[in-house]
DRENDO-1510 file (C-alpha; in Angstrom, 1 decimal, always signed):
<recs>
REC; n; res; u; v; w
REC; 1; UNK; +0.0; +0.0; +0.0 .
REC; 2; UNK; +3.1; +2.5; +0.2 .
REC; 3; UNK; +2.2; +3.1; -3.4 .
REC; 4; UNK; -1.0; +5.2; -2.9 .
REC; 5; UNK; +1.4; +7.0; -0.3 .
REC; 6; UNK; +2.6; +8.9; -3.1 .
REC; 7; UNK; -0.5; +10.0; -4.6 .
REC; 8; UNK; -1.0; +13.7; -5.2 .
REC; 9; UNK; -4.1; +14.9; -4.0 .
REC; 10; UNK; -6.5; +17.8; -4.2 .
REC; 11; UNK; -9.4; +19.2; -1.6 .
REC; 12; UNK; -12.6; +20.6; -2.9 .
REC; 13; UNK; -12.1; +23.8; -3.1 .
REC; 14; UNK; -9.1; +22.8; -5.5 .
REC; 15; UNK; -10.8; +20.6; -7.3 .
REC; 16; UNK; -13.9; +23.1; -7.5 .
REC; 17; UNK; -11.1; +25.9; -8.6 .
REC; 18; UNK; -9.6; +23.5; -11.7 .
REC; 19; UNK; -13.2; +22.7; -12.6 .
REC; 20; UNK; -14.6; +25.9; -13.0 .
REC; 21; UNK; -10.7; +26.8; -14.3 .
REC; 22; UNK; -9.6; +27.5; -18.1 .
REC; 23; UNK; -8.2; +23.8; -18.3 .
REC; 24; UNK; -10.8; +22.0; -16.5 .
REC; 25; UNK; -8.9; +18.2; -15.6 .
REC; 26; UNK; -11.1; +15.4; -16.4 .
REC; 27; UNK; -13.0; +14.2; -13.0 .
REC; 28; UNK; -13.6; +10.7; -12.8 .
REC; 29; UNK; -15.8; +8.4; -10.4 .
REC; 30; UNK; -14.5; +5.2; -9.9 .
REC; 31; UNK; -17.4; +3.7; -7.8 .
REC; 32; UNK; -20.2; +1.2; -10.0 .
REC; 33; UNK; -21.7; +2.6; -12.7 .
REC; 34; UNK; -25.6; +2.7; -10.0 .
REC; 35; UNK; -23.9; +5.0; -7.8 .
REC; 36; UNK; -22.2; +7.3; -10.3 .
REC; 37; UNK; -25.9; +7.2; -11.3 .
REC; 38; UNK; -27.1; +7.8; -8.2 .
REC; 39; UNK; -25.2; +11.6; -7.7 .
REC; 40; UNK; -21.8; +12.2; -9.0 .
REC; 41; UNK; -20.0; +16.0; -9.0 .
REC; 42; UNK; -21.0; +17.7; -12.2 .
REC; 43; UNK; -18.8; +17.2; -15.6 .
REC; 44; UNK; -17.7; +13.9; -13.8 .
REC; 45; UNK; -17.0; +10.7; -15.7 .
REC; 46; UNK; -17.6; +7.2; -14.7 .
REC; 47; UNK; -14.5; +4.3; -14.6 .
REC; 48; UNK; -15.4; +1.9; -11.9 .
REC; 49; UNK; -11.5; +1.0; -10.6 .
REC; 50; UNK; -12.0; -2.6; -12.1 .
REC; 51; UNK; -12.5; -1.1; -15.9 .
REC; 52; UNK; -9.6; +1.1; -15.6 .
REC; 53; UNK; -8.6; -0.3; -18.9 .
REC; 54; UNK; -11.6; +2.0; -20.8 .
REC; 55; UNK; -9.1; +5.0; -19.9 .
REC; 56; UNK; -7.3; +3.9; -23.1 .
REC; 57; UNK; -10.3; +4.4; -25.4 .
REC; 58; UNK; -11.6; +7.5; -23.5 .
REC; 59; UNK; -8.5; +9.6; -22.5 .
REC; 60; UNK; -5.9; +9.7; -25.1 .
REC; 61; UNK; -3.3; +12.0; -23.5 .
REC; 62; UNK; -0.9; +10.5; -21.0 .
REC; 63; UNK; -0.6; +13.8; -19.8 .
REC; 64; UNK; -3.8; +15.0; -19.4 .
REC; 65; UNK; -4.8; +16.2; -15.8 .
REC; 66; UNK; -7.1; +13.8; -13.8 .
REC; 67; UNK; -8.3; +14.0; -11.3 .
REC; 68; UNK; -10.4; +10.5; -9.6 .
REC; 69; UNK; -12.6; +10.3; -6.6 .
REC; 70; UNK; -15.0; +7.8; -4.8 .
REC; 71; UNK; -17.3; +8.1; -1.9 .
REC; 72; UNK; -15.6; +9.4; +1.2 .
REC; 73; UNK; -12.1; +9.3; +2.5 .
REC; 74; UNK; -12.8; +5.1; +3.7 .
REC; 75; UNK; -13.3; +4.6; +0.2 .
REC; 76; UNK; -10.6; +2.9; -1.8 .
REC; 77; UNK; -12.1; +2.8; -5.8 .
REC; 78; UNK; -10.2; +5.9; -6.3 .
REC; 79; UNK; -6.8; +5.7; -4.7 .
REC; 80; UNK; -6.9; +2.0; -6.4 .
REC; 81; UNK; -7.9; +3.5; -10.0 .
REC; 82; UNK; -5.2; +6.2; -9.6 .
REC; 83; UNK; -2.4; +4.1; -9.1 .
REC; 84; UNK; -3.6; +1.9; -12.1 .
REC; 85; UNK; -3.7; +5.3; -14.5 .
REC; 86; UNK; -0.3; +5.7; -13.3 .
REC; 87; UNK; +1.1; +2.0; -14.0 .
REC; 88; UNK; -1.0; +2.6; -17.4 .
REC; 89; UNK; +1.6; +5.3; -17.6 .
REC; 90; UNK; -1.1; +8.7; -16.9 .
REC; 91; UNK; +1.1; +10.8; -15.6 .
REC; 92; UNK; -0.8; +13.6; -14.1 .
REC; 93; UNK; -3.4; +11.4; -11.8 .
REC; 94; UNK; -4.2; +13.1; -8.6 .
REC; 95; UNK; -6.7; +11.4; -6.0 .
REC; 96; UNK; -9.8; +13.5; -4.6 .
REC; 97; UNK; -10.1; +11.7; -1.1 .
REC; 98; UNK; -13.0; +13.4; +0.5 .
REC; 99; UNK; -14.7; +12.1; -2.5 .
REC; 100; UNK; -18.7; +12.7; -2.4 .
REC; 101; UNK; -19.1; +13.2; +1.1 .
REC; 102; UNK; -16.3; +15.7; +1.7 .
REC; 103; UNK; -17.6; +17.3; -1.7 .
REC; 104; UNK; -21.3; +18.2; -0.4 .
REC; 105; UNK; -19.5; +18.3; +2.8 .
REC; 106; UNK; -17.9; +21.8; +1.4 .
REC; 107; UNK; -21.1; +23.1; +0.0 .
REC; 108; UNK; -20.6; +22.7; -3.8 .
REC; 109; UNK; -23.1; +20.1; -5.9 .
REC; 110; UNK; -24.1; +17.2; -6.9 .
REC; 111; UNK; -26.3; +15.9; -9.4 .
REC; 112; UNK; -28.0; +12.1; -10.1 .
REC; 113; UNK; -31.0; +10.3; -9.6 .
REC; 114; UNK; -30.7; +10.6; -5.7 .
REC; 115; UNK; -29.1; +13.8; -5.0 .
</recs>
């Protein structure tokens, strides 16, 4: 587990500051495709950690900024999606580990079926 150690990471109001920036990263949920469903952040993607191999076909540059996240900081889709990206050789992968909770937590939104 040292691995996910050296994960960059990003709060909310970062994350919320890139979005909302003039190179938004691409945000993606790793959790199952109900609960991205369910509420996700807005302009979010959805690669559950087990499909990380769909990156390939959807994100093209190696360098591109992502930026994943899950449900809460107890959550481990993300940090485990991240360090695939990087072994997939994505080099700018940083891990949003409040996920959800710590999202709404800060006051911004989220939209889905049970938002």
């Amino acid at each position: 587990m040292s691995e996910i150690a050296t994960l960059q990471r990003v709060d909310a109001e970062t994350l919320y500051r890139k979005m909302t920036g003039e190179h938004a990263p691409v945000i993606i949920n790793a959790l199952q495709r109900d609960a991205f469903i369910a509420k996700h952040i807005p302009g979010s993607i959805n690669i559950p950690e087990e499909n990380a191999e769909v990156a390939e076909q959807v994100l093209p540059y190696r360098d591109a900024e992502i930026i994943v996240y899950c449900a809460n900081s107890d959550c481990t889709a993300s940090p485990t999606l991240a360090q695939k990206l990087e072994e997939m050789g994505y080099t700018n992968v940083s891990d949003f580990e409040e996920g959800l909770s710590g999202w709404r937590k800060a006051g911004y939104e989220l939209i889905g079926n049970e938002v």
